[in-house]
C-alpha positions as CSV (number, residue, x, y, z in Angstrom):
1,X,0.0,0.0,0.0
2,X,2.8,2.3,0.9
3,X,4.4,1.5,-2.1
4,X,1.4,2.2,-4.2
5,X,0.9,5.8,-3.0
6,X,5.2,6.4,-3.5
7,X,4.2,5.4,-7.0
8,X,1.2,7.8,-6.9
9,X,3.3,11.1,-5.7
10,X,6.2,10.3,-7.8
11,X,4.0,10.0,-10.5
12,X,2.5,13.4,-9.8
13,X,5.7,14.9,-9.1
14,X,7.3,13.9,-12.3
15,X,4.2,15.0,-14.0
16,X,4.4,18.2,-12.0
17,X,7.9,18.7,-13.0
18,X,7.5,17.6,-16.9
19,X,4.4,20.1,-17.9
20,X,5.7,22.6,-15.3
21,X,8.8,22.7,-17.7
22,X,7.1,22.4,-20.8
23,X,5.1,26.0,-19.6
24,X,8.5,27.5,-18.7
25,X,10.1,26.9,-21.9
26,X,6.9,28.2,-23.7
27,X,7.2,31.8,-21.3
28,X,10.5,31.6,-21.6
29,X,10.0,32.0,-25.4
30,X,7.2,34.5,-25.9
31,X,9.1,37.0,-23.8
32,X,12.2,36.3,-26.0
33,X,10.0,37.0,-28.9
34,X,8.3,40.4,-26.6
35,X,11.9,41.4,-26.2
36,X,12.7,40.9,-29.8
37,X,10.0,42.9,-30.5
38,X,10.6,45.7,-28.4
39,X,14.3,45.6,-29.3
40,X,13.3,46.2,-32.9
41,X,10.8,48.6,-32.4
42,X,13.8,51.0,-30.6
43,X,15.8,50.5,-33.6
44,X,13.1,51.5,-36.3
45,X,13.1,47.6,-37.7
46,X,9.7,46.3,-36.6
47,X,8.7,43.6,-39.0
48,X,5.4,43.1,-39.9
49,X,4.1,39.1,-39.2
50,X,1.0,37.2,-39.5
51,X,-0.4,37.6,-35.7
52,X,-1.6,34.7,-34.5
53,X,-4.9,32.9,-33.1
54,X,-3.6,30.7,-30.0
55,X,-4.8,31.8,-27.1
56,X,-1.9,31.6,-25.3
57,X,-0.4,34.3,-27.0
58,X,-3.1,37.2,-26.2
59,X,-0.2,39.2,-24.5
60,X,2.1,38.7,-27.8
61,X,-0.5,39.6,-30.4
62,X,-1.6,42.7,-28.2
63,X,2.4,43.5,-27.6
64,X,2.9,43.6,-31.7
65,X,-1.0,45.8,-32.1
66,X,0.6,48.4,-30.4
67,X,4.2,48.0,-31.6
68,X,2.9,48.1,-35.1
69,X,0.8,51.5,-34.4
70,X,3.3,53.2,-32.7
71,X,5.6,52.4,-35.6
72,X,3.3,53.7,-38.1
73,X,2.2,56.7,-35.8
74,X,6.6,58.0,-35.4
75,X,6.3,57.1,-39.2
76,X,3.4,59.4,-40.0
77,X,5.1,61.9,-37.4
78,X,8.7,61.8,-39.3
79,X,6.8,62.1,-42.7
80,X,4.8,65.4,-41.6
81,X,7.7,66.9,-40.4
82,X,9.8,66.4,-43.5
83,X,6.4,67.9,-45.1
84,X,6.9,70.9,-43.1
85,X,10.4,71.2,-43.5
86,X,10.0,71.4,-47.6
87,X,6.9,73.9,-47.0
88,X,9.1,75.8,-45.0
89,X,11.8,76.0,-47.1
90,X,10.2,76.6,-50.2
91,X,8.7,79.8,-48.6
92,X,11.7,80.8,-47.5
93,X,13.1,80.4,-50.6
94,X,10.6,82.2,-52.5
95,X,10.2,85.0,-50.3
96,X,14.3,85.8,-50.2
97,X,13.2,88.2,-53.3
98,X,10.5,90.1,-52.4
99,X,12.0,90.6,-48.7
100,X,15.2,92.0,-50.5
101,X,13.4,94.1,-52.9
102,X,11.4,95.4,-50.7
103,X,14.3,96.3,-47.9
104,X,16.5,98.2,-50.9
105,X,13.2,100.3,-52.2
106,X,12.5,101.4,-48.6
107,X,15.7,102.8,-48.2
108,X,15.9,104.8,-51.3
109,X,12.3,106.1,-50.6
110,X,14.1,106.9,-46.9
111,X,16.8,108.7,-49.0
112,X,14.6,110.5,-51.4
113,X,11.3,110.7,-49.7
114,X,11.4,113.5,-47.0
115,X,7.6,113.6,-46.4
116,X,6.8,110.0,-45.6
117,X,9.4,109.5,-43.2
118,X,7.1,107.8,-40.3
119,X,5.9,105.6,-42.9
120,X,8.7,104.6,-44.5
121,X,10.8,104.0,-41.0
122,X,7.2,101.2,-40.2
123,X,7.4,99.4,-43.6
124,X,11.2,98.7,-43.2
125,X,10.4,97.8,-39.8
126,X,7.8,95.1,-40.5
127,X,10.1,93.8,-43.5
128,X,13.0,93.4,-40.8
129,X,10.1,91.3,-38.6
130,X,9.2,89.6,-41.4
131,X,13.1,88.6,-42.4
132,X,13.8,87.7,-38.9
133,X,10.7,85.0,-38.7
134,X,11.4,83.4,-41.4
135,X,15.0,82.6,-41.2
136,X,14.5,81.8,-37.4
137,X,11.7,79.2,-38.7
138,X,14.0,78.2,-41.2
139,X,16.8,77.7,-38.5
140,X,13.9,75.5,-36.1
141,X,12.6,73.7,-39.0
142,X,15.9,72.1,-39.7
143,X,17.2,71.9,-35.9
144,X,14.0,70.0,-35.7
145,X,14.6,67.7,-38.7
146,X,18.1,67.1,-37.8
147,X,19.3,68.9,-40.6
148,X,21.3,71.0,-38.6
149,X,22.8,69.3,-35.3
150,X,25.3,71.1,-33.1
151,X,28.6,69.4,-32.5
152,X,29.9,70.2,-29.4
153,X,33.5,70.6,-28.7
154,X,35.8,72.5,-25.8
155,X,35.0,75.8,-26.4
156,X,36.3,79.1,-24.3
157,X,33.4,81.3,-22.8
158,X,35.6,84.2,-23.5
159,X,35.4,83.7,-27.2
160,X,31.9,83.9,-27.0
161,X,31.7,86.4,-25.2
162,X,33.9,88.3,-27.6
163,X,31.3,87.9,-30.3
164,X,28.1,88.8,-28.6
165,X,29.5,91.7,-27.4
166,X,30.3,92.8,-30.9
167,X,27.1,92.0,-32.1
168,X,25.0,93.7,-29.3
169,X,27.5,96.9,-28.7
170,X,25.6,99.0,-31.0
171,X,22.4,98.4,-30.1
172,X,23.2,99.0,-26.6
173,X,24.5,101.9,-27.0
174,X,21.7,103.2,-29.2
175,X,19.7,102.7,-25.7
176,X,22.4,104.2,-23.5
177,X,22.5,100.4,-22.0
178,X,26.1,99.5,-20.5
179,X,26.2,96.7,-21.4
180,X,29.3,94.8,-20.1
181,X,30.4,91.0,-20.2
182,X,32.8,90.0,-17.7
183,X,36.4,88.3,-18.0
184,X,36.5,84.7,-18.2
185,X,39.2,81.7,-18.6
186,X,36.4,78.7,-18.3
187,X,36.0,76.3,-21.0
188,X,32.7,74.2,-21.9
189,X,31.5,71.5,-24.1
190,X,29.1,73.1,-26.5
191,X,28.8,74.4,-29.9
192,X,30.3,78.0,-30.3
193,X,28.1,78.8,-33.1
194,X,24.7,78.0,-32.2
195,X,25.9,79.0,-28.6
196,X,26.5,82.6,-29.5
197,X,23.3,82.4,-30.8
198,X,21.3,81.1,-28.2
199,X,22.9,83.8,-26.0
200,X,22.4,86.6,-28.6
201,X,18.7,86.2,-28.4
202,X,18.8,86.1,-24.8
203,X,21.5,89.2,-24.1
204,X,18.9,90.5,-27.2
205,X,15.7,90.7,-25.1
206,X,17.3,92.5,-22.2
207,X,18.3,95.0,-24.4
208,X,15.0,95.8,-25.9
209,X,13.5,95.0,-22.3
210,X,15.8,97.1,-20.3
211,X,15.0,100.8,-20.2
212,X,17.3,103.3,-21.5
213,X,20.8,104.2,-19.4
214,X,19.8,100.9,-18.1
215,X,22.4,97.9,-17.6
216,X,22.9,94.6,-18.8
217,X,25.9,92.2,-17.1
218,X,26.9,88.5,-19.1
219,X,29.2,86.4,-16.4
220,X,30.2,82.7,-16.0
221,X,30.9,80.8,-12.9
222,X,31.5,76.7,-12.9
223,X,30.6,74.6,-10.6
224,X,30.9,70.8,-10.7
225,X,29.1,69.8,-13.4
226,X,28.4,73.0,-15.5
227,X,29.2,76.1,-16.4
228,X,26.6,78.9,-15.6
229,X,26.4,81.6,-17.7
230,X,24.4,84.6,-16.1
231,X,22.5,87.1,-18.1
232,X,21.4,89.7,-15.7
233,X,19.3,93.0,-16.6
234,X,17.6,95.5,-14.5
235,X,14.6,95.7,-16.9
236,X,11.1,95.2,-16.4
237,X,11.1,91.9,-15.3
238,X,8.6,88.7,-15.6
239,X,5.6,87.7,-13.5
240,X,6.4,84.4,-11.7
241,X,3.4,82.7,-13.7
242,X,4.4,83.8,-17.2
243,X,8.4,82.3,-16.5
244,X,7.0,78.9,-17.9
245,X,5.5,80.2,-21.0
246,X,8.2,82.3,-22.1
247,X,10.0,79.6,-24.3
248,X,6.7,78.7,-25.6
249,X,6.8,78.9,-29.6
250,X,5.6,82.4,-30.8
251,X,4.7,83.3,-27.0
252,X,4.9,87.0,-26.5
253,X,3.2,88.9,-23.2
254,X,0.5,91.4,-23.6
255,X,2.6,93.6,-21.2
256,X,5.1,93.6,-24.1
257,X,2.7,93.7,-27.6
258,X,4.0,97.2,-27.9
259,X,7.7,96.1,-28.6
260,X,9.0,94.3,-31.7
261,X,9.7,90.9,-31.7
262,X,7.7,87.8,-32.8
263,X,8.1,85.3,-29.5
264,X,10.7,82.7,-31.0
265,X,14.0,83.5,-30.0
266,X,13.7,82.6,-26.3
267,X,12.1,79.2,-27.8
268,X,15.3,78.6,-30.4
269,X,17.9,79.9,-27.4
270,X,15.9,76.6,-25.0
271,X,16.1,74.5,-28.1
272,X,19.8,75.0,-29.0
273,X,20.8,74.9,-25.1
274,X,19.0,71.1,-24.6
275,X,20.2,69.6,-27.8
276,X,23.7,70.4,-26.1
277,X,22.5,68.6,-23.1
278,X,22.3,72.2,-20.9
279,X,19.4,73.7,-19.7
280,X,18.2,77.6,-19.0
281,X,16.8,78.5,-15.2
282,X,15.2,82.1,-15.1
283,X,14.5,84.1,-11.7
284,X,12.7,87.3,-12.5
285,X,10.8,89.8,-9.9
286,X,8.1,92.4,-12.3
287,X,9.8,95.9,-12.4
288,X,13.2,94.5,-10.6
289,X,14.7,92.9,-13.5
290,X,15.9,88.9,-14.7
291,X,18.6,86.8,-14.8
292,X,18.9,83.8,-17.3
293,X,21.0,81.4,-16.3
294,X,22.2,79.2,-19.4
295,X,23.9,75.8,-18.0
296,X,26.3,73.9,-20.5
297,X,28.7,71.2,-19.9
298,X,32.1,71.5,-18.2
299,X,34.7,70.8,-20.6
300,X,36.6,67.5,-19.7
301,X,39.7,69.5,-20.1
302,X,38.8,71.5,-16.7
């Protein structure tokens, strides 16, 4: 008797043990084949198979449903944008002409016109605006698209410095701003280029922000991981709930609809700053000024 029920449990057991493994080897497969999936999915290579009817693979079939439409829906996404991208540059394209002509006959009317002065002084105005949005939608447009990707490299702050300050002196002093950028020997990974012109548009809307025999400082300090790069101004200053929509695309206050601009280059400055893996803090008080804080990469040389 005690031998039969031995027989029985060993029986079971081994039965146990047999189907237990067959299940195991058959979970142990569909998640090689979920992994597979996902794996290829990352890499853009998700191929398209008959799903099938078992019933045990529910989880797999509902794993590839939504594989396959997120594939199509980054497809359909990557396909508008290069739509966009063409659109965009066509415009551009065709509007270089008329933008030109229109710049060169509003300054000979400035130069023989005496009468329409006002006038004339608006149209080149708005032509400027409309110059400036296109090429900076031009310049988002292929940032975007990957058209245009910054290369970062070990780069002195100084340099940079250098060149926004020559780009900006004018227009400072056109305001009476001082406009001073401090002394610097730091280094940082970033792209010079794009750099100089995420911080031109910055340095740019404390000028026009800042009222006349006003003053706008640019200084860098490092600390272990980044460089800061302070833009300071004693301007008007943001409210503490507009600070988040400011790099909004084509976001511009109503306290500010009287001055030019067209709400972009704080969103291309936040744009060029990431896609060096930096970021951009603000602190701003209304009436008592800002400072942006632009935070790139220490070099691996410091």
């Amino acid at each position: 008797m005690i031998e039969l029920i031995i027989l029985i449990v060993g029986i079971f057991v081994l039965s146990g043990i047999f189907w237990h493994s067959i299940f195991y080897q058959k979970e142990k497969k569909l998640l090689n084949r979920l992994q597979q999936m996902l794996d290829c999915a990352i890499d853009g290579e998700l191929e398209r198979t008959e799903i099938s009817e078992e019933k045990y693979s529910a989880l797999e079939n509902s794993m590839k449903q939504h594989l396959d439409s997120s594939f199509l829906a980054r497809k359909n996404q990557q396909e508008q944008k290069e739509v966009i991208q063409k659109l965009i540059s066509d415009i551009a394209h065709q509007t270089l002409t008329p933008i030109s002509n229109l710049k060169i006959y509003g300054e000979i009317l400035s130069e023989t016109n005496h009468e329409n002065q006002e006038e004339i002084a608006t149209i080149l105005e708005q032509t400027e605006k409309l110059d400036f949005l296109i090429q900076s939608l031009v310049k988002l447009s292929r940032m975007e698209s990957g058209i245009i990707a910054v290369h970062s490299e070990d780069t002195t702050i100084a340099q940079m410095f250098a060149s926004v300050q020559q780009q900006f002196n004018v227009k400072a002093m056109e305001k009476d701003i001082s406009l001073s950028l401090f002394d610097t020997d730091l280094h940082a990974m970033c792209d010079a280029k794009w750099t100089v012109e995420a911080l031109g548009n910055i340095v740019d809307n404390a000028i026009k922000y800042t009222a006349c025999g006003g003053n706008v400082q640019v200084k860098a300090e490092q600390n272990s991981f980044f460089v800061k790069i302070d833009i300071i101004d004693d301007g008007i200053g943001i409210e503490k709930e507009e600070i988040p929509k400011i790099f909004g695309r084509f976001y511009r206050s109503l306290s500010v609809a009287d001055q030019p601009g067209v709400g972009i280059g704080l969103f291309l400055a936040r744009e060029i700053i990431q896609a060096q893996n930096g970021y951009i803090k603000v602190t701003s008080e209304r009436e008592k000024g800002s400072t942006f804080s632009v935070f790139l990469p220490i070099s691996k040389k410091e």
